[in-house]
C-alpha positions, 0 to 999 in steps of 0.5 A: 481622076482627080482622086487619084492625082491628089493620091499621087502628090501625097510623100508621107503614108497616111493611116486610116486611125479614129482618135477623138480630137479637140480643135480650138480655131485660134482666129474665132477662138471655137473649139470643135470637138471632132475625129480623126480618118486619118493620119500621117507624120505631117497632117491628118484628116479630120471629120467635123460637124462644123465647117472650119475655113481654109487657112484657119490656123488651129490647135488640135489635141488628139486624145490617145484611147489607151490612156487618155493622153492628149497629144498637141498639134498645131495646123493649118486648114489646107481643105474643106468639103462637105461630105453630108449636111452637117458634116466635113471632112477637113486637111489639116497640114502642121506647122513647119518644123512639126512632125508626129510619129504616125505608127506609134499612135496607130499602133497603140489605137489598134492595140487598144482597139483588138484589147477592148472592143 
């Protein structure tokens, strides 16, 4: 049930998308290397071998899989849980006056995907 509450606040489609992501964690200056689940024009899920608090500000560069093109983003960690030792999902919601064109990387991460896999 609660699943499907947290469905029901969400404004903005998100996108089932893979994109490798590096994170630097500004308060600890650590960076992450992880991968997106998802993405929407407002925040994305991430997927981390290393748990990151919430409240964390951080610096996400989403490497793009047709051309290695690094989009910057800057966030907030909204959410963490672990989903198996070892590993998190995590939110990340951007900062005020941010906002990503979610359709456009999706689309060229499945071209990229149906051209060459």
């Amino acid at each position: 049930m609660d699943n499907f509450r947290s469905e029901e606040r969400r404004s903005f489609t998100r996108f089932p998308v893979g994109l490798l992501v590096s994170c630097i964690e500004n308060t600890a200056y650590t960076q992450i290397v992880s991968e997106t689940s998802d993405i929407c024009a407002h925040g994305l899920g991430l997927i981390s071998k290393q748990d990151v608090p919430v409240g964390t500000d951080v610096d996400l560069f989403l490497t793009m899989p047709d051309n290695g093109e690094q989009v910057p983003v800057h966030g907030e960690v909204v959410w963490s849980k672990s989903v198996e030792p070892g590993m998190y999902r995590l939110g990340v919601i951007f900062s005020r006056n941010f906002e990503i064109k979610p359709v456009s990387i999706a689309l060229r991460t499945i071209e990229f995907r149906k051209k060459y896999q």
